[in-house]
N, CA, C and O of each residue as an XYZ file, in Angstrom:
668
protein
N     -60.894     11.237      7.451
C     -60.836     11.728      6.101
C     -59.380     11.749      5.651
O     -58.513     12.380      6.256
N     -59.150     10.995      4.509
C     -57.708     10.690      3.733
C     -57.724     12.263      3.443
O     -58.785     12.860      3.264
N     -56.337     12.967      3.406
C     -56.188     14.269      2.362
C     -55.267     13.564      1.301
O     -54.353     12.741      1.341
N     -56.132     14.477      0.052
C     -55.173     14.167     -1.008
C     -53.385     14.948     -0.857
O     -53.016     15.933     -0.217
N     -52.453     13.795     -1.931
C     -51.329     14.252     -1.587
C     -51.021     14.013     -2.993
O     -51.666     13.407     -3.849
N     -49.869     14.631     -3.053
C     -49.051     15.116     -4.569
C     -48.067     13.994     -4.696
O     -47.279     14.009     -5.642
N     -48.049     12.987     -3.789
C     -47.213     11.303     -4.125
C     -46.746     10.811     -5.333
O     -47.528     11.011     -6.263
N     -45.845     10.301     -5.583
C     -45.697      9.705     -6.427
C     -47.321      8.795     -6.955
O     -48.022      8.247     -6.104
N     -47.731      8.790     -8.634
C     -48.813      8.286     -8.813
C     -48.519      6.294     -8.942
O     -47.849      5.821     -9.860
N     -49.046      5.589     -8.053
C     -48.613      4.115     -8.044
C     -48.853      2.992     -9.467
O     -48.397      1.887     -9.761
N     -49.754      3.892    -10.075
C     -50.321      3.643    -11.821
C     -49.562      3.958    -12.551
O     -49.687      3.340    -13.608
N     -48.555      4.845    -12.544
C     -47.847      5.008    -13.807
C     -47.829      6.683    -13.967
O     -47.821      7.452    -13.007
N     -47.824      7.046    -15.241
C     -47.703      8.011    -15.695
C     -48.858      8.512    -16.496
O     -48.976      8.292    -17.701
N     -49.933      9.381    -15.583
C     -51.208      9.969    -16.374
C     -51.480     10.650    -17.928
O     -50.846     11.528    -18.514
N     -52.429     10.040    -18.252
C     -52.747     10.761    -20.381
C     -53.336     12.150    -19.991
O     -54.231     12.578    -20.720
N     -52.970     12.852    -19.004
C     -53.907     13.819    -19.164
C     -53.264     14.974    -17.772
O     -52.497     14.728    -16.841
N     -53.774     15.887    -18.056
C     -53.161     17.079    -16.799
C     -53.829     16.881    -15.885
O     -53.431     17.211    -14.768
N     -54.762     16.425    -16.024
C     -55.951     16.569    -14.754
C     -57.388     16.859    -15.107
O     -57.872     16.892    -16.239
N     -57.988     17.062    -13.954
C     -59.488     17.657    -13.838
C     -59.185     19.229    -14.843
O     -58.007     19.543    -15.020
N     -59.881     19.790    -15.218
C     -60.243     21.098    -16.010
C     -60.654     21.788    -15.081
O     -61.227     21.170    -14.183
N     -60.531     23.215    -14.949
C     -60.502     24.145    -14.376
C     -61.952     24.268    -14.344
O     -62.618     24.268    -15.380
N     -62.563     24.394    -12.936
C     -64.064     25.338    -12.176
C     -64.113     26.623    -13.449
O     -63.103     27.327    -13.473
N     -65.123     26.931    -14.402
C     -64.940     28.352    -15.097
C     -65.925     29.133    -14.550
O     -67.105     29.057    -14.207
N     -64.882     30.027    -14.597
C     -65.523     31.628    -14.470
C     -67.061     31.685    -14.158
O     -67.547     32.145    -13.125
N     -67.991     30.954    -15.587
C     -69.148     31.355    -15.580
C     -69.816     29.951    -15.102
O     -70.826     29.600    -15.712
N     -69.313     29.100    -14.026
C     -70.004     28.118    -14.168
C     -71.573     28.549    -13.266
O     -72.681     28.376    -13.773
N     -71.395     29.013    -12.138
C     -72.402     30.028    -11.477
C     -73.571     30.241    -12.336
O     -74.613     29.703    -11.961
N     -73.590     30.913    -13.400
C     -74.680     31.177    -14.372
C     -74.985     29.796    -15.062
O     -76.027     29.179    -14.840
N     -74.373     29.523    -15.592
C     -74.886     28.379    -16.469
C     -75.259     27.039    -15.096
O     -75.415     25.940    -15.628
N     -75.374     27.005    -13.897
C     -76.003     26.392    -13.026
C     -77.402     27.047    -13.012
O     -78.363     26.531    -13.583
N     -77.450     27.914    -12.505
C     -78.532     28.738    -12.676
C     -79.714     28.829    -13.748
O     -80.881     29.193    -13.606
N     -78.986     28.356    -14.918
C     -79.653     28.346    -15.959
C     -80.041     26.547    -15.851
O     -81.208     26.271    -15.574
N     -79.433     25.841    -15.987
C     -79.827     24.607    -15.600
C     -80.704     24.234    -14.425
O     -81.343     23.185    -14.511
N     -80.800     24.945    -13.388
C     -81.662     24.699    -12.198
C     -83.089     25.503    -13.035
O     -84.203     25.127    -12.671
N     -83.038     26.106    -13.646
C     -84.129     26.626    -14.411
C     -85.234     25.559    -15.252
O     -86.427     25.255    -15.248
N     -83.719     25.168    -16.094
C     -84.218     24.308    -17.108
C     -85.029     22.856    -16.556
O     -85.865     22.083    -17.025
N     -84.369     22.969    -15.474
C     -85.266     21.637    -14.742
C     -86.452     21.640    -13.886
O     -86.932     20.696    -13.259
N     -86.875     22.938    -13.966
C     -88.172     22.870    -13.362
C     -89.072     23.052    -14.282
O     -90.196     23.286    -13.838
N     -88.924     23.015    -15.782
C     -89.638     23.071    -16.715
C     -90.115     21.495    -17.048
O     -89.364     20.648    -17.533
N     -91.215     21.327    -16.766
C     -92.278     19.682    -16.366
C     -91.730     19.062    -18.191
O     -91.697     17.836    -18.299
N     -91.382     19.806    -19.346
C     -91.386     18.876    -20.267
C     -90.113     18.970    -20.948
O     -89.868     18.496    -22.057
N     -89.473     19.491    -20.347
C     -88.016     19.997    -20.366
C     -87.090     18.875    -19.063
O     -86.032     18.297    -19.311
N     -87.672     18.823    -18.015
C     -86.436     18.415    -17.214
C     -86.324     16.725    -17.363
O     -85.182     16.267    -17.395
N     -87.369     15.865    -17.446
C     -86.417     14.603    -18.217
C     -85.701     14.472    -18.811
O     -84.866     13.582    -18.646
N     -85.685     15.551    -20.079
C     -84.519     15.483    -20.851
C     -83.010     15.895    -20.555
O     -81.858     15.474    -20.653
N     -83.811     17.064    -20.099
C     -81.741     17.843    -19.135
C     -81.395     16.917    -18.002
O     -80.414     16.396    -17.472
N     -82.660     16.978    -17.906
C     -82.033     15.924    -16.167
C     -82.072     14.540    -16.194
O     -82.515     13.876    -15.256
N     -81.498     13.927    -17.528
C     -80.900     12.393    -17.655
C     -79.829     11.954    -16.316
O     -79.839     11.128    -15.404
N     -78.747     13.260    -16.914
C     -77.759     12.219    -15.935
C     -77.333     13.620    -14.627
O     -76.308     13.836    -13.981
N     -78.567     14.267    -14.686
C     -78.409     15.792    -13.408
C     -79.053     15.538    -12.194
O     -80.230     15.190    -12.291
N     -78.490     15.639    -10.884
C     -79.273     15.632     -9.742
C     -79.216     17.098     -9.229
O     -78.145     17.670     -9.430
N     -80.092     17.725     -8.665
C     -79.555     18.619     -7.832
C     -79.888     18.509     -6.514
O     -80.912     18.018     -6.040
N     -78.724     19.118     -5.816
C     -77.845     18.653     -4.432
C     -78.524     19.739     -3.896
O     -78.172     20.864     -4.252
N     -79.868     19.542     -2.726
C     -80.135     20.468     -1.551
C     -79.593     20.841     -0.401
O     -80.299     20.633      0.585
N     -78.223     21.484     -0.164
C     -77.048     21.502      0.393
C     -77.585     22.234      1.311
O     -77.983     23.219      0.689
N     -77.913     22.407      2.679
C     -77.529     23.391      3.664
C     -76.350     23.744      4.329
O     -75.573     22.957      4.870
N     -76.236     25.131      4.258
C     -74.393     25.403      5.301
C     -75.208     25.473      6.470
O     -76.298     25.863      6.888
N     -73.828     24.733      6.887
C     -73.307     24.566      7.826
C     -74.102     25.558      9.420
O     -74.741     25.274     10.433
N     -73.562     26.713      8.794
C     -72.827     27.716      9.747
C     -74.111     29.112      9.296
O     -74.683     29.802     10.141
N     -74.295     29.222      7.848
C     -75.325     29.776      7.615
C     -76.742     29.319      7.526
O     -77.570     30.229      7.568
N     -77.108     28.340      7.434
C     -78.431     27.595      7.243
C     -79.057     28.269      5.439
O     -80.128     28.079      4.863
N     -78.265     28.781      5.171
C     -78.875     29.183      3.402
C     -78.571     27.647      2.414
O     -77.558     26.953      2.495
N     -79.463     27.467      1.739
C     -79.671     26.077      1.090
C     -79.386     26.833     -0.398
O     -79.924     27.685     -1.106
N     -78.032     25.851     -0.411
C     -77.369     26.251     -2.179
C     -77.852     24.820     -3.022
O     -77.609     23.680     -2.627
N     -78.518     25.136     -4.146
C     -78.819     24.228     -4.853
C     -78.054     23.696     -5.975
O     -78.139     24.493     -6.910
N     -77.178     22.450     -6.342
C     -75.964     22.471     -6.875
C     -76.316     21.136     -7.815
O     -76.590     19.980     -7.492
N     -76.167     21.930     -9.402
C     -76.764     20.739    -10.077
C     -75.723     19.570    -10.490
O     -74.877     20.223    -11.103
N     -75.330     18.348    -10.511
C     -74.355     17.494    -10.504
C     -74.709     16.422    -11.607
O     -75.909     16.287    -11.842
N     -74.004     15.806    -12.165
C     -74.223     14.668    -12.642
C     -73.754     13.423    -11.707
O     -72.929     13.304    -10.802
N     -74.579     12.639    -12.291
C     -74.573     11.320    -11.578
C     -74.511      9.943    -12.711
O     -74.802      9.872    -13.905
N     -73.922      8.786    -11.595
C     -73.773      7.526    -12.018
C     -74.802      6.734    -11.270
O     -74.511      6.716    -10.074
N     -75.859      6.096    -11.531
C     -76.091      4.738    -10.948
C     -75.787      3.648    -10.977
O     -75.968      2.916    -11.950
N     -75.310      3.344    -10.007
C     -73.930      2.126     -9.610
C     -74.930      1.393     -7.867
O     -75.419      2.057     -6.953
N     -74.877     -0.409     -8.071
C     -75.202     -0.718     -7.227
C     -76.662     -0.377     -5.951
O     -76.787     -0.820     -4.809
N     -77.474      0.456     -6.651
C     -78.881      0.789     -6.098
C     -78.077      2.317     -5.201
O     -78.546      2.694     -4.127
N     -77.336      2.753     -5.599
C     -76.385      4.266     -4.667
C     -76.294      5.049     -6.189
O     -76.542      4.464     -7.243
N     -75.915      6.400     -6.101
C     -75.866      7.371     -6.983
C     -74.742      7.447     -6.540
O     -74.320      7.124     -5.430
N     -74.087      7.999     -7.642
C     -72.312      8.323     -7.394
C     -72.274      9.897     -8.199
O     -72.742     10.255     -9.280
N     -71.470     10.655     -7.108
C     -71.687     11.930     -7.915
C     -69.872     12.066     -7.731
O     -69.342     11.693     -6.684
N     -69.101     12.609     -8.820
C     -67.902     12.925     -8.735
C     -67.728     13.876     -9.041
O     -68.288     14.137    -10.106
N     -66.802     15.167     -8.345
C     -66.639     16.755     -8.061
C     -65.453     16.798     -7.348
O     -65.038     15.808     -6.745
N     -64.664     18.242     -7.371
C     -63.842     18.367     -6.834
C     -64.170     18.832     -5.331
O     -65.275     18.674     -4.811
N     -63.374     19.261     -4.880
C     -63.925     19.417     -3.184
C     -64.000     20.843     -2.872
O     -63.275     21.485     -2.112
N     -64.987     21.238     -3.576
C     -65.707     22.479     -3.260
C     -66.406     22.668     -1.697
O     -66.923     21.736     -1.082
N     -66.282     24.425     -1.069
C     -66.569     25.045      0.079
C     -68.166     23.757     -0.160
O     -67.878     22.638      0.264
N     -69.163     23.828     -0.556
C     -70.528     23.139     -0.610
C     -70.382     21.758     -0.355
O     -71.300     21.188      0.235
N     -69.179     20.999     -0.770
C     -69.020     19.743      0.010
C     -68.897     19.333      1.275
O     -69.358     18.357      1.866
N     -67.844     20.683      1.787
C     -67.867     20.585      2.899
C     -69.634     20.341      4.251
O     -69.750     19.729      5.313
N     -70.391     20.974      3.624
C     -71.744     20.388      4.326
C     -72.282     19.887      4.048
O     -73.448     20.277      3.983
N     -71.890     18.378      3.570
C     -72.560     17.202      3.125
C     -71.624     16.670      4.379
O     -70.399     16.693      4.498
N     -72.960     16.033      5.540
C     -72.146     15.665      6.925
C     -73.082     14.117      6.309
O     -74.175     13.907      5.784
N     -71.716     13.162      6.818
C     -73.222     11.516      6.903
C     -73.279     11.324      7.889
O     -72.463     11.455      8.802
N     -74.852     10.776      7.824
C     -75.746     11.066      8.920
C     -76.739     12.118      8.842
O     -77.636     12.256      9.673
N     -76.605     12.676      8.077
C     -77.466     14.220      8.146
C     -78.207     13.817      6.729
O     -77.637     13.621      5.656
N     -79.276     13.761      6.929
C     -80.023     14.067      5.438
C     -79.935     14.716      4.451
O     -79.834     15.926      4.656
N     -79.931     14.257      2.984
C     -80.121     15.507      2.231
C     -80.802     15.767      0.738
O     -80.624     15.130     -0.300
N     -81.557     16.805      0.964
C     -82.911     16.719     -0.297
C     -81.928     17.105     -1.278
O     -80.991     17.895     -1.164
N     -82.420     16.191     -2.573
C     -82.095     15.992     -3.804
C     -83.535     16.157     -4.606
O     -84.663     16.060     -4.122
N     -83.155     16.440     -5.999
C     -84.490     16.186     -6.877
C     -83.964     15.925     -8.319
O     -83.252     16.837     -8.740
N     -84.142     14.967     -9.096
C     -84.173     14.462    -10.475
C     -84.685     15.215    -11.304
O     -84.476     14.848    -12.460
N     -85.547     16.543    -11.153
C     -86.313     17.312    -12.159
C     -88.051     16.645    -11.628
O     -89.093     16.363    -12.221
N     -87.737     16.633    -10.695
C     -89.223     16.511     -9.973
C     -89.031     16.909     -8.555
O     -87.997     17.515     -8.273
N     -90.019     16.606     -7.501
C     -89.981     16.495     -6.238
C     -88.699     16.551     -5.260
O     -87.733     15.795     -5.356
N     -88.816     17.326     -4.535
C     -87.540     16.699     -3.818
C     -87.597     15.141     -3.149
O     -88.549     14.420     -3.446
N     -86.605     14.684     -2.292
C     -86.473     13.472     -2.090
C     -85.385     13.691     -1.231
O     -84.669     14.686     -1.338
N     -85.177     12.580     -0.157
C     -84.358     12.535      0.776
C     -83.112     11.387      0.369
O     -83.315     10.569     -0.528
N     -82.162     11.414      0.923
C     -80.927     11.097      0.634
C     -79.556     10.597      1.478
O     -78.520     11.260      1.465
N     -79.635      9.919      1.872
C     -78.336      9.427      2.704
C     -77.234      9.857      1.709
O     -77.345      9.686      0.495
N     -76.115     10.451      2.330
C     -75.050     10.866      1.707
C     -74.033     10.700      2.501
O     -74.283     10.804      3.702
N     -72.551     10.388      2.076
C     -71.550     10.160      2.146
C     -70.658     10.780      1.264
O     -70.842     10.747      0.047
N     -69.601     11.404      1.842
C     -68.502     12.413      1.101
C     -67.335     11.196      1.124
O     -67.006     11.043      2.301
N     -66.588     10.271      0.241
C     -65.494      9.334      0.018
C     -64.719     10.489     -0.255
O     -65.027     11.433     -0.982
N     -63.416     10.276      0.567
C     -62.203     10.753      0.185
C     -60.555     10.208      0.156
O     -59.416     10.621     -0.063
N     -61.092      9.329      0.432
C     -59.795      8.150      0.560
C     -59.386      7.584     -0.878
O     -60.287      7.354     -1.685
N     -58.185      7.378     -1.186
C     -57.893      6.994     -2.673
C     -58.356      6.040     -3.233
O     -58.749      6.178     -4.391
N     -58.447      4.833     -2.602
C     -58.835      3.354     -2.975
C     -60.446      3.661     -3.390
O     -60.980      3.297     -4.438
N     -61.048      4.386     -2.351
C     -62.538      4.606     -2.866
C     -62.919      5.509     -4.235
O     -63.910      5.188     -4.891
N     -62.171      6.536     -4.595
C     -62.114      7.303     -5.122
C     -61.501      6.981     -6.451
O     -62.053      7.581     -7.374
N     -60.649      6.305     -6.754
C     -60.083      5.721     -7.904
C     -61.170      4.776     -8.299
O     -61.760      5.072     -9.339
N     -61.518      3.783     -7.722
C     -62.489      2.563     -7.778
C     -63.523      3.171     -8.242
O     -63.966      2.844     -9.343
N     -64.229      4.380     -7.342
C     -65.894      4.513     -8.164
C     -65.373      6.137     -9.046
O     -66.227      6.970     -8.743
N     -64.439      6.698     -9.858
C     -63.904      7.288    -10.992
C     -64.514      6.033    -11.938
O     -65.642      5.748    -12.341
N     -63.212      5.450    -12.076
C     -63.493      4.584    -13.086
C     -64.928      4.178    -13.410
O     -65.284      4.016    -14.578
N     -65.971      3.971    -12.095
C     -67.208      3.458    -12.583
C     -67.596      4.080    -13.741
O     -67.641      3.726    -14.919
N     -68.097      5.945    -12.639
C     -68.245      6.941    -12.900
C     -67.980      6.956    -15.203
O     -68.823      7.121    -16.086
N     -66.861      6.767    -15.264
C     -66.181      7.543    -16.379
C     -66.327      6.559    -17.050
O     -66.759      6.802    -18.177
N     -66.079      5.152    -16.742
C     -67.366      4.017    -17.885
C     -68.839      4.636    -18.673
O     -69.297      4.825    -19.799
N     -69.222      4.804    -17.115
C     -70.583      5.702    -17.658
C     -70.850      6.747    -18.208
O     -71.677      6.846    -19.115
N     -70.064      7.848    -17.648
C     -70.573      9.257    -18.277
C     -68.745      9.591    -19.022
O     -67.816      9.836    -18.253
N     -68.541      9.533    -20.551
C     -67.698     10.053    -21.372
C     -67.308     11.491    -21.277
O     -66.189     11.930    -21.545
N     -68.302     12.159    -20.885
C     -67.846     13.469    -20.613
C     -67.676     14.076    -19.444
O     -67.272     15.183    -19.091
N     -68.101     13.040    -18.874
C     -67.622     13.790    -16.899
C     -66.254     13.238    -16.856
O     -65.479     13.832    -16.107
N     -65.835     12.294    -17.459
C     -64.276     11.707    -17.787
C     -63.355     13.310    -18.324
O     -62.630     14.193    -17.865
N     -63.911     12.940    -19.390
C     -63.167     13.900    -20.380
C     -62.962     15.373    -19.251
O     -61.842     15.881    -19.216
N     -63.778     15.811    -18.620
C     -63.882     17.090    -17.585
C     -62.836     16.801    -16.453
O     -62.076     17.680    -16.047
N     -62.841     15.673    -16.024
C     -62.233     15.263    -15.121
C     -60.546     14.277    -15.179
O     -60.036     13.395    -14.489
N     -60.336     14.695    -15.843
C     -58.991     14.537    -16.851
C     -58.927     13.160    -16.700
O     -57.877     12.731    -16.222
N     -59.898     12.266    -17.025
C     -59.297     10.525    -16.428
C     -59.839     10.330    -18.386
O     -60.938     10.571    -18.886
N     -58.736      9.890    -18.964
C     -59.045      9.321    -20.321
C     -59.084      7.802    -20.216
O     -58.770      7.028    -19.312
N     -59.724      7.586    -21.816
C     -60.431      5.912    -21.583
C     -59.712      5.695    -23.279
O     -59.458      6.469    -24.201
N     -59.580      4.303    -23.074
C     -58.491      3.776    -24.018
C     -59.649      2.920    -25.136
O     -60.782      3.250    -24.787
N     -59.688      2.254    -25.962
C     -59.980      2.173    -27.467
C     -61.391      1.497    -26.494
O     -62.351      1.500    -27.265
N     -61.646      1.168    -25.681
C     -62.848     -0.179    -25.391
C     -63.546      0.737    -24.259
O     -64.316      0.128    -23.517
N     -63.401      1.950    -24.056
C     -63.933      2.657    -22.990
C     -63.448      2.779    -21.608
O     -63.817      3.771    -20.978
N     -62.483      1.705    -20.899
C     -61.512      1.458    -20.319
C     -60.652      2.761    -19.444
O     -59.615      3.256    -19.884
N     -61.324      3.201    -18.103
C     -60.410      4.742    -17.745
C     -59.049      4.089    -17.573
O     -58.875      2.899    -17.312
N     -57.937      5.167    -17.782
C     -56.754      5.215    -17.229
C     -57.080      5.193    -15.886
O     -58.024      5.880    -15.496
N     -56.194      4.240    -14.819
C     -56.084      4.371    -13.369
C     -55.160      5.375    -12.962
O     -55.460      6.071    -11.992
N     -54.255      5.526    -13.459
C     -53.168      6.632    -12.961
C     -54.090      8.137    -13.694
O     -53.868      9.217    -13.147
N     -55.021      8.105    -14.834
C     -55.497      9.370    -14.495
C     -56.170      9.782    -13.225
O     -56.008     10.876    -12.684
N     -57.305      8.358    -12.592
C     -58.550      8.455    -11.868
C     -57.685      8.657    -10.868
O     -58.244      9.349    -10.018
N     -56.191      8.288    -10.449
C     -55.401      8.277     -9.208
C     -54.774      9.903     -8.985
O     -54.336     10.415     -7.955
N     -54.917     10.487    -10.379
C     -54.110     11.951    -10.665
C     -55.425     12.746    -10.368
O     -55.151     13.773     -9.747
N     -56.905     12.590    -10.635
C     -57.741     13.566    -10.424
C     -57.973     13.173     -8.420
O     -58.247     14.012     -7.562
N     -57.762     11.803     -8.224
C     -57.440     12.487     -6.596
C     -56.794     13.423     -5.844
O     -57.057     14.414     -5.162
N     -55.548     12.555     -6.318
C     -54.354     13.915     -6.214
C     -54.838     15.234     -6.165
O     -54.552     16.094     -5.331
N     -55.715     15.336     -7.283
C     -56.295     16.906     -7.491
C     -57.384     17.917     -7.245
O     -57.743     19.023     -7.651
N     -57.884     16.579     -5.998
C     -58.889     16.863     -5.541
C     -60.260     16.671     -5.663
O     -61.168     17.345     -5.178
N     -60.321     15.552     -6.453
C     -61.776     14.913     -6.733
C     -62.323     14.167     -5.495
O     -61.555     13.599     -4.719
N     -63.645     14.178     -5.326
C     -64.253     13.203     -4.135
C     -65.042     12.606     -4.555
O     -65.402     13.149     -5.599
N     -65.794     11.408     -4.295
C     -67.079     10.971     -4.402
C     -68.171     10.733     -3.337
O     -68.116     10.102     -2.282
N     -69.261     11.474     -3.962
C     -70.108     11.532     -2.784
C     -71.437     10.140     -3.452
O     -71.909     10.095     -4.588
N     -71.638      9.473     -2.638
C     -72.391      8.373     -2.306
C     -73.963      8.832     -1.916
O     -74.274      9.306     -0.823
N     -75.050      8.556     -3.227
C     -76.219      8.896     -2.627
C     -77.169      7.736     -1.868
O     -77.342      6.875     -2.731
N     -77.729      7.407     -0.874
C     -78.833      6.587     -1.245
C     -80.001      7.253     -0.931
O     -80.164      7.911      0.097
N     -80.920      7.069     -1.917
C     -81.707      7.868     -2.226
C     -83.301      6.768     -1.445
O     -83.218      5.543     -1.530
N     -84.503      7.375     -0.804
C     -85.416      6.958     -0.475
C     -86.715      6.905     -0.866
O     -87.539      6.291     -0.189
């Protein structure tokens, strides 16, 4: 596992401070979204671009349910987050139930933390979803286009990508 480092950025000079701050109330308004998606005529709609992540710790065996957005890229789900305590027990090799606003479902997962990987599927990522960009401080220029020295600055800052394949 690469750790991120505070390096000189090899892109240039970033449009943006970074990723946006974890808030206060994000806890509740998860909560409220894990809600909203078990509602049968409700969760297609919330859960366009939402997976939620059936995480077991580690060390406790309590299963935190963590709702994420996602990219589909290449027949794999791409989920981009900073490197939250709950990442840490996403082991590959180890299974892990996911659900779209239906069923659960099993999941090969992979935690990327190396820069080259992490810059590369940002950019996918922030092609696709405009506002997981905008959250994740990587701005996109007149044609949709991310900045690389942002996607290289939200490493720096601790972004990962976790790799689903889903079964």
């Amino acid at each position: 596992m690469t750790e991120q480092t505070p390096d000189t950025n090899p892109y240039g000079t970033p449009t943006t401070s970074g990723p946006e701050p974890i808030r206060s109330y994000q806890n509740v308004l998860n909560a409220f979204i894990r809600s909203l998606l078990k509602v049968p005529f409700l969760a297609p709609q919330v859960g366009k671009r939402l997976v939620v992540l059936h995480v077991v710790g580690r060390k406790s065996g309590k299963v935190y349910d963590i709702p994420v957005a996602y990219t589909r890229h290449d027949g794999d789900i791409l989920i981009g987050t900073s490197k939250r305590a709950w990442v840490s027990n996403i082991q590959k090799g180890t299974p892990l139930a996911v659900s779209f606003g239906g069923p659960k479902r099993t999941a090969d997962a992979e935690v990327l933390t190396d820069a080259e990987s992490v810059v590369r599927l940002t950019e996918i990522i922030a092609r696709d979803n405009k506002q997981w960009a905008k959250f994740n401080g990587v701005g996109l220029d007149a044609q949709g286009n991310p900045n690389k020295a942002d996607a290289y600055q939200s490493w720096q800052q601790g972004t990962v990508i976790i790799r689903l394949t889903v079964h």
